[in-house]
N, C-alpha and C positions, 0 to 999 in steps of 0.2 A: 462520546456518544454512548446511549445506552440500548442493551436489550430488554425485552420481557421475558416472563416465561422459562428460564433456565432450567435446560435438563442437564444431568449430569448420564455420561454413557461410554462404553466400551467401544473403539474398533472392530470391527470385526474384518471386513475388505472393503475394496472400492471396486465394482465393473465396469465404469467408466468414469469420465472426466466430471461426471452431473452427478452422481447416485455414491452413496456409501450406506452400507452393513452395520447396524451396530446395536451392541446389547443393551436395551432400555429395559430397567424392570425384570430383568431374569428375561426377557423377550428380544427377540429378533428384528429389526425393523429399518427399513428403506426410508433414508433420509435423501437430503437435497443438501450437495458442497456448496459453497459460495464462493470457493474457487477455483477454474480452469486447468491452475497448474497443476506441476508434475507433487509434489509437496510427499516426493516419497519416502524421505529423510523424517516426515514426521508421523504421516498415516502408515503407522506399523499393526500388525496385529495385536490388539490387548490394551493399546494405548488408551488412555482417560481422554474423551473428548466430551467437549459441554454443547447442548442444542439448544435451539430456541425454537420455539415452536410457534407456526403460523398463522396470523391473524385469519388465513384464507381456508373457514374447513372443510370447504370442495377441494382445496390442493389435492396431488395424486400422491406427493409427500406431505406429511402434518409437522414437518420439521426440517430446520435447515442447521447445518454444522458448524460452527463457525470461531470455535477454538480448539486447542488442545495441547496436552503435557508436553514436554520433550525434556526427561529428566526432571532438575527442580524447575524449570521452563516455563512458564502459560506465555502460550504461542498463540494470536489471532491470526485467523486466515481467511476471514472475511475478505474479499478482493473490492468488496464496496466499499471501506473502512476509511480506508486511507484519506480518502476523498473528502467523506464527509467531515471527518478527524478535524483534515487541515480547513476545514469551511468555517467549520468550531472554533478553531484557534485563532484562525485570521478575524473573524467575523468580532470574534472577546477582545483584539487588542493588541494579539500578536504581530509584531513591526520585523519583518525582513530585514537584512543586511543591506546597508543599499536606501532604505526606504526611506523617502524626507518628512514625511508625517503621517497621518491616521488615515486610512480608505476613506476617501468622499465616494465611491461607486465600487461595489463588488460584485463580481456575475459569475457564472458556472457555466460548463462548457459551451465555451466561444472558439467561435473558428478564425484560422488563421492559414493561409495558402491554404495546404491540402491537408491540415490537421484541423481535432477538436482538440483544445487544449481546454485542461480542468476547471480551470479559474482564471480571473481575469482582474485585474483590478485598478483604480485609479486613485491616485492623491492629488494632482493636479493634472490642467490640461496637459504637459508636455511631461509628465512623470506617469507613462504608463506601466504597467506589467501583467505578462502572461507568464503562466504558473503550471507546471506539467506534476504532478504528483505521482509516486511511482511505489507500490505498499512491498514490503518486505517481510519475506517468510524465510529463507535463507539466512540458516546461522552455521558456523563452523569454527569450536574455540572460540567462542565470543566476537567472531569478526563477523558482522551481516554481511550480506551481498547479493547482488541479483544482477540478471535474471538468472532464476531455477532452470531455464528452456530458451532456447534459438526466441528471439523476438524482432522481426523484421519491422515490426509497429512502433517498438520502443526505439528503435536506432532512429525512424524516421520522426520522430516527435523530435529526440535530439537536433536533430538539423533543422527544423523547422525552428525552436528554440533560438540557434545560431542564425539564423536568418531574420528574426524577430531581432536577436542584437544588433546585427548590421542594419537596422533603419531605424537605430535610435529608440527602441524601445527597452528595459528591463525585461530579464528573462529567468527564471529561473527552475530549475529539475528537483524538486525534492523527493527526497526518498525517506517514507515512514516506514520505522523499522517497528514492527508490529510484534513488540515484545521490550524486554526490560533487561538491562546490565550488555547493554551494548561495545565491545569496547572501540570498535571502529566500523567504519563500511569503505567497501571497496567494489567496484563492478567486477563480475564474475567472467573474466578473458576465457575459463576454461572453457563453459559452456560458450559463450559468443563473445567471441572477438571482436566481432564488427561493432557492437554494442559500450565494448568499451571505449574500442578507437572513437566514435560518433561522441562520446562521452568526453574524451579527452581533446578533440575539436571544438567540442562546442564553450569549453572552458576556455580553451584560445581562443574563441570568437566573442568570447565576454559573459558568458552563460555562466550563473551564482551557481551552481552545485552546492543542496544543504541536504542534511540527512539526521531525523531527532528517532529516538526513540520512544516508547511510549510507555504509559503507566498501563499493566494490564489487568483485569478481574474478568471472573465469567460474565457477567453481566454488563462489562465497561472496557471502552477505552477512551485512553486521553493522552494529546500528544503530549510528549514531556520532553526533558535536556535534548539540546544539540550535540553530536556525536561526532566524532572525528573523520576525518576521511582520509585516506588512503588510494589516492590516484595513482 
């Protein structure tokens, strides 16, 4: 996927979960995050972060956030990214582990019990799958992980997942690691445990856990190599 419009900009603070601070131009100015999480490992003060600025110029922000440094690093944090990334990838060509031929039907969040899951897709009648995508901003030593925060939504997509395996369906969790020189992913026990247990279930239930990294620029990303995991 690409942006428009690239600004290049300083950190300054974040006041909540929606808004960040940051020096555009020798100027001060209130932008709009693209992501919810905590990402406090990366929004430091001083930090180089890249904007993009919005096609909407009523917005109450004229700019949204949605990379930035960490060290030699360019880190996306777009939380809408991932999504579209793998819609990209799948939609050009890219065949799952698993998969017996090319998508004849591809759809975007489809429900399943009591989740939305990401994507959906079919190669034959009895060759379904549902696709949970999960973007990655946690890095530590080169090993990603996630989640950055307690996610009660994410443990229950997992089960859901696992339950989609037991009626005979493909199922699979991927994690875009929204950044480049990955050297594994692993789910993060410290912050949520239950996350990784649900995680480690659903792999016993039949659930593909994959995890790629991605090719990053301020203006792009594109998914790239598959990554090791570490369960």
């Amino acid at each position: 996927m690409r942006y428009d419009n690239i600004i290049p900009a300083r950190f300054i603070r974040r006041p909540n979960r929606f808004i960040a601070h940051c020096l555009v131009d020798g100027r001060e100015e209130t932008v709009h995050v693209k992501n919810t999480g905590r990402c406090k490992e990366l929004l430091v003060p001083g930090a180089q972060v890249y904007l993009t600025r919005a096609a909407n110029p009523a917005r109450k922000t004229a700019c949204d956030l949605i990379a930035v440094r960490k060290g030699d690093r360019l880190i996306n944090m777009d939380a809408q990214a991932p999504n579209q990334v793998m819609w990209e990838a799948l939609a050009g060509g890219l065949r799952l582990p698993g998969q017996p031929g090319a998508w004849r039907d591809l759809r975007r969040e489809v429900v399943f019990g009591a989740s939305r899951f990401d994507l959906w897709g079919r190669v034959e009648p009895d060759w379904q799958a549902y696709i949970e995508v999960k973007g990655v901003t946690l890095e530590e030593n080169d090993i990603a992980s996630f989640p950055d925060a307690p996610t009660v939504r994410g443990a229950r997509h997992l089960r859901e997942l696992a339950a989609a395996a037991a009626l005979g369906f493909a199922a699979y969790a991927v994690f875009v690691i929204q950044m480049e020189a990955a050297a594994c992913f692993t789910p993060n026990d410290r912050q949520d445990p239950d996350f990784g247990r649900a995680l480690r279930e659903a792999v016993a239930a039949g659930v593909r856990v994959l995890a790629y990294e991605c090719e990053t620029a301020p203006d792009s990303l594109t998914l790239g190599r598959p990554v090791a995991l570490r369960l």
